[in-house]
C-alpha positions as CSV (number, residue, x, y, z in Angstrom):
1,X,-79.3,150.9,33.3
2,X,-80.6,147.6,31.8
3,X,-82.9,149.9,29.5
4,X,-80.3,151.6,28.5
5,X,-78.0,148.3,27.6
6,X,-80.6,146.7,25.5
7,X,-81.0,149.8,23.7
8,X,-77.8,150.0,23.2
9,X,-77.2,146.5,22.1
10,X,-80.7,147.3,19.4
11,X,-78.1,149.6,18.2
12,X,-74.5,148.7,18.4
13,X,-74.9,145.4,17.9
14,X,-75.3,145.9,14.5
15,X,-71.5,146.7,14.5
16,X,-70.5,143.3,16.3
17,X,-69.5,140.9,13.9
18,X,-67.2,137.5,15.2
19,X,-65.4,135.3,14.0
20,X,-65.7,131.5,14.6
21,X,-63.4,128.0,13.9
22,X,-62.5,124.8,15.0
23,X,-58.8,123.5,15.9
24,X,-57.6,120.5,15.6
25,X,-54.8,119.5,17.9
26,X,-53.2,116.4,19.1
27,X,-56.6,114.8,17.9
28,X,-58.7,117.0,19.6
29,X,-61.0,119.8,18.2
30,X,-61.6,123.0,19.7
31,X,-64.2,125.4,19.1
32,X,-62.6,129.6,19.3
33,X,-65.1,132.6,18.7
34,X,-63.2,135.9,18.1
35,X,-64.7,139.2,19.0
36,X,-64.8,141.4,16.2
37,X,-66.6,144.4,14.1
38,X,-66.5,146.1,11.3
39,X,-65.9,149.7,10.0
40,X,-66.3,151.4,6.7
41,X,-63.4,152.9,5.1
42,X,-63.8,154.5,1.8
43,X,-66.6,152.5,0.8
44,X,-65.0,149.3,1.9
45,X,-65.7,147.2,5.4
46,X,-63.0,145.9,7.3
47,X,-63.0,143.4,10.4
48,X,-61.2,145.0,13.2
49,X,-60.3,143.0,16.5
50,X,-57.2,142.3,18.5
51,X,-54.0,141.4,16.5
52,X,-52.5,139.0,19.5
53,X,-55.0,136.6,18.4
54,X,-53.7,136.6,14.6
55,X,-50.2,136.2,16.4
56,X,-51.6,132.8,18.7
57,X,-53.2,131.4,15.0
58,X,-50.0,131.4,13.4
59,X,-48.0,130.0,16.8
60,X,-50.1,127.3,16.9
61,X,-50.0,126.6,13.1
62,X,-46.2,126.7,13.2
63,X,-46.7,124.1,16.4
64,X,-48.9,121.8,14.1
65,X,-52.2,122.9,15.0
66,X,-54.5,123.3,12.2
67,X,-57.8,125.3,12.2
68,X,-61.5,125.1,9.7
69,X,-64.8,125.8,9.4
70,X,-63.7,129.8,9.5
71,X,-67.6,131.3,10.2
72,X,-68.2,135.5,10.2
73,X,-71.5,135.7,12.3
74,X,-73.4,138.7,12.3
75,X,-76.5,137.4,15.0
76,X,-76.5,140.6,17.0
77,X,-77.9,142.5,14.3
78,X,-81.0,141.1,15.3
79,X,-82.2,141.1,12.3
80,X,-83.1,136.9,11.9
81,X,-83.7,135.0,14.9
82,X,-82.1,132.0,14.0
83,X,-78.2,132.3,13.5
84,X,-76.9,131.3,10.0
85,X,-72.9,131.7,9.9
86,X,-71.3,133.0,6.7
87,X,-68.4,130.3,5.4
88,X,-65.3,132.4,5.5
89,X,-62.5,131.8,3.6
90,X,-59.7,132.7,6.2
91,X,-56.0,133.9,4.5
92,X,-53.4,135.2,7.2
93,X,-51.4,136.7,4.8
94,X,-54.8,139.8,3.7
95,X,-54.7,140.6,7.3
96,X,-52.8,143.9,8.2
97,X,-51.3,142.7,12.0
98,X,-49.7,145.6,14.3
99,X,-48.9,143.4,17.6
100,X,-46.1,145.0,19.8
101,X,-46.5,145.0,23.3
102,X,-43.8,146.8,24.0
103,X,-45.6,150.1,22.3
104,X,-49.1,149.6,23.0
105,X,-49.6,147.9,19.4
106,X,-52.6,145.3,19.5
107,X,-54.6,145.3,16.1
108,X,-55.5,143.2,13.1
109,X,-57.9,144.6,10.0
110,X,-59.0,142.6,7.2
111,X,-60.6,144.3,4.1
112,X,-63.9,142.3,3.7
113,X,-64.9,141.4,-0.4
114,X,-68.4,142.2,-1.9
115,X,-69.2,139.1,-1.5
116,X,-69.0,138.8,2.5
117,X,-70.3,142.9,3.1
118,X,-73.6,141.9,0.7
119,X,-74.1,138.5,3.3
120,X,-73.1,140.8,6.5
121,X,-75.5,143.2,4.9
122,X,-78.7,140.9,4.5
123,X,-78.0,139.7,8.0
124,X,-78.6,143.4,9.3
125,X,-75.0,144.6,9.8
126,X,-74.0,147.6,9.3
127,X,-70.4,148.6,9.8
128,X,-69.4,152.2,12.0
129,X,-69.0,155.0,9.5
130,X,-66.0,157.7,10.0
131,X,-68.5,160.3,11.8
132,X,-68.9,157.7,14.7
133,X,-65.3,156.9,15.1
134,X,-64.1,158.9,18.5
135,X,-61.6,159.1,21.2
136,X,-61.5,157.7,24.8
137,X,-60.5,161.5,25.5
138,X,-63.6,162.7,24.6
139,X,-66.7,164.1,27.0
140,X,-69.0,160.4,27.7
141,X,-71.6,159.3,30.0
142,X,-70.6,155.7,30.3
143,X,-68.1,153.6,28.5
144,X,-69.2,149.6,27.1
145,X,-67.6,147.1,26.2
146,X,-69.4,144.4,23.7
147,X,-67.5,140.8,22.9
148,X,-68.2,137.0,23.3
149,X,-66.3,135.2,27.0
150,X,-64.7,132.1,25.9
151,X,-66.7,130.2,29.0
152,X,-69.7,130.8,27.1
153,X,-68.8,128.7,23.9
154,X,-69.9,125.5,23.3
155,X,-69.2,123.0,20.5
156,X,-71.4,120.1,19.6
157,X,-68.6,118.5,18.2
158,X,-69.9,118.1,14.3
159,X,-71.6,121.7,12.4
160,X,-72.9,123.9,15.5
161,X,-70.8,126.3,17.7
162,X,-73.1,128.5,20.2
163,X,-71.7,131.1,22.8
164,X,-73.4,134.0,24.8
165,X,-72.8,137.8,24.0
166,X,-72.1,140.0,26.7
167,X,-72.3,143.7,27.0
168,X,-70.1,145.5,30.2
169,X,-70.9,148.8,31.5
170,X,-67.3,150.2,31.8
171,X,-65.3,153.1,34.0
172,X,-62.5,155.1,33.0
173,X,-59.5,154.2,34.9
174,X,-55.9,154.8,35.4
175,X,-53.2,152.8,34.3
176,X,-52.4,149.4,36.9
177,X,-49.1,150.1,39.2
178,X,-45.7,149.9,37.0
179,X,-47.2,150.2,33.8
180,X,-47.4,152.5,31.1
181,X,-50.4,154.5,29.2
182,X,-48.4,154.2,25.7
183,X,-51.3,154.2,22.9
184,X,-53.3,152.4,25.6
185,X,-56.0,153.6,27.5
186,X,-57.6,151.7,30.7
187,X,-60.8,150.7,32.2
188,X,-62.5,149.0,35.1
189,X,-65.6,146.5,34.4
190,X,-68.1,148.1,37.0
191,X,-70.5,144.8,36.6
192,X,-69.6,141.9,35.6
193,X,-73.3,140.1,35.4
194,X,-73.3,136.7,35.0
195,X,-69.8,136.1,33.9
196,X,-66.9,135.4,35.8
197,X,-63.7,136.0,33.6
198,X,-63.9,138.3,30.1
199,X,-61.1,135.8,28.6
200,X,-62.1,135.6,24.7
201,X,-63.8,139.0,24.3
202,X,-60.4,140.3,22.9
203,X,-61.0,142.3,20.0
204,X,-64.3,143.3,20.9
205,X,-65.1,146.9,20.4
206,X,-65.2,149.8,23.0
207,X,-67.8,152.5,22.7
208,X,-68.3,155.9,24.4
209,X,-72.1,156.8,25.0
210,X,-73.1,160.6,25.5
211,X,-76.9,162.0,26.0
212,X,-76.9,164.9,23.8
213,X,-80.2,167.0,23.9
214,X,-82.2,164.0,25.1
215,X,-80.9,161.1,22.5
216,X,-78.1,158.8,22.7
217,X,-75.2,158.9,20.7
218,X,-72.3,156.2,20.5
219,X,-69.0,156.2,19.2
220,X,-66.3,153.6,18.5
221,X,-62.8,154.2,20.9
222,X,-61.4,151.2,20.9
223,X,-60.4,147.7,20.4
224,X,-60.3,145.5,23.5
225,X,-56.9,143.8,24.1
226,X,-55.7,143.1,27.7
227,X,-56.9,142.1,31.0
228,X,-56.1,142.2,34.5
229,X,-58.3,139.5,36.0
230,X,-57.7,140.7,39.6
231,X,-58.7,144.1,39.6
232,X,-60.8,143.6,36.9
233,X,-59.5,146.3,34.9
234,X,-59.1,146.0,30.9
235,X,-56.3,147.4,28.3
236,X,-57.1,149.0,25.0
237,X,-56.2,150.2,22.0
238,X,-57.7,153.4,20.7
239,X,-58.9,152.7,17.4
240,X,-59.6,156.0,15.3
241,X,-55.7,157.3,14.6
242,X,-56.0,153.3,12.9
243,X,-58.7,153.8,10.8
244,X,-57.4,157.6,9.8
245,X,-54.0,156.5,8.6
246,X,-55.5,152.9,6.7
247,X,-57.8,155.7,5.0
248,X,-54.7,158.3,4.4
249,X,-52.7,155.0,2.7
250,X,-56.0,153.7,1.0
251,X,-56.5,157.6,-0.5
252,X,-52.8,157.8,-0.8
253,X,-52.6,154.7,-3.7
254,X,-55.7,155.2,-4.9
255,X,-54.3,158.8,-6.5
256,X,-51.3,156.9,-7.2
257,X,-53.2,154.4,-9.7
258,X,-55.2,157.3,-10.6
259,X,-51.8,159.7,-11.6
């Protein structure tokens, strides 16, 4: 199984992009890490993770918190050893946000410029094209989740903000007693290595792996969003009806400008 996860993470890792900043608060400053990735939609990349945590940002600006040093870090690419953030210019208002609880809404996308996909790009990223988006319905082998725990991040305090990446094997589950499977889907972390709560790997993505005539192959299903510490079982968002109706509105003005 560890083969297999660092084969994976050679991989998909690739995908795995956060996002990184520091709050200040009642004179104290905070590091956050945000788990994230990034898709291709029409020949642009977007940043996909969780939209509760676009809904905590703005709570706790409107509460007088402020937040800087906004950092897209694309390290698990693997592609240079020694991790160089990308300055981010964050703006709440480009962010498309569909948070409601009540209907199983938990996402936030971002349209990435030219100028961030050519740094991501150099870096080794590579965001998941439409023939690898897929459903949690479909036939798998083992389900994974990728993000960064928040009890990994440290913060020296001045430039540098370091965290450990995590990658848990995953089992299809039913829903938890009393609630609903509306546009969620459910799953139980089988190991949990060397990490004792997931808290901070919202937004990280959800893949399906399925050995198909001896190789591999990985699709994107989700976007992590809940957690039910206890029994160790995680909510999610399937992600590819998303990405199919942000490419339908995409195609959709495009003719419009066109006509």
């Amino acid at each position: 199984m560890q083969n297999l996860t660092d084969a994976f993470v050679q991989s998909a890792g690739k995908h795995f992009v956060s996002l990184s900043c520091v709050q200040s608060v009642d004179g104290k400053e905070i590091a956050h890490i945000f788990s994230g990735y990034v898709v291709c939609i029409l020949d642009t990349w977007f940043l996909v993770t969780a939209g509760h945590i676009l809904r905590d940002i703005k709570m706790a600006t409107d509460a007088g918190a402020t937040f800087d040093v906004w950092r897209l870090d694309d390290q698990t690419a693997g592609k240079t050893e020694i991790a160089i953030p990308i300055p981010y210019e964050f703006n709440i208002e480009e962010w498309l946000v569909l948070e409601d609880e009540s209907i199983g809404l938990d996402y936030a996308v971002v349209p990435l410029s030219e100028y961030y996909t050519n740094l991501l790009e150099k870096g080794g990223a590579e965001p998941i094209y439409e023939d690898s988006w897929g459903d949690y319905i479909q036939d798998h082998d083992y389900w994974a989740l990728l993000g960064i725990p928040s009890e990994s991040v440290e913060y020296d305090q001045t430039t540098q903000i370091t965290a450990r990446f995590a990658v848990l094997p995953l089992e299809q589950t039913d829903a938890p007693e009393g609630l609903e499977s509306v546009n969620k889907f459910y799953a139980k972390i089988s190991e949990m290595g060397n990490i004792s709560d997931i808290d901070g790997m919202s937004g990280g993505p959800i893949f399906s792996l399925k050995k198909v005539d001896g190789d591999w192959r990985y699709h994107i299903i989700g976007v992590q969003s809940g957690w039910f510490r206890q029994i160790k079982v995680i909510t999610a968002c399937p992600i590819k009806s998303l990405l199919t109706e942000i490419e339908n509105t995409v195609m959709r003005q495009s003719n419009n400008q066109t006509n």
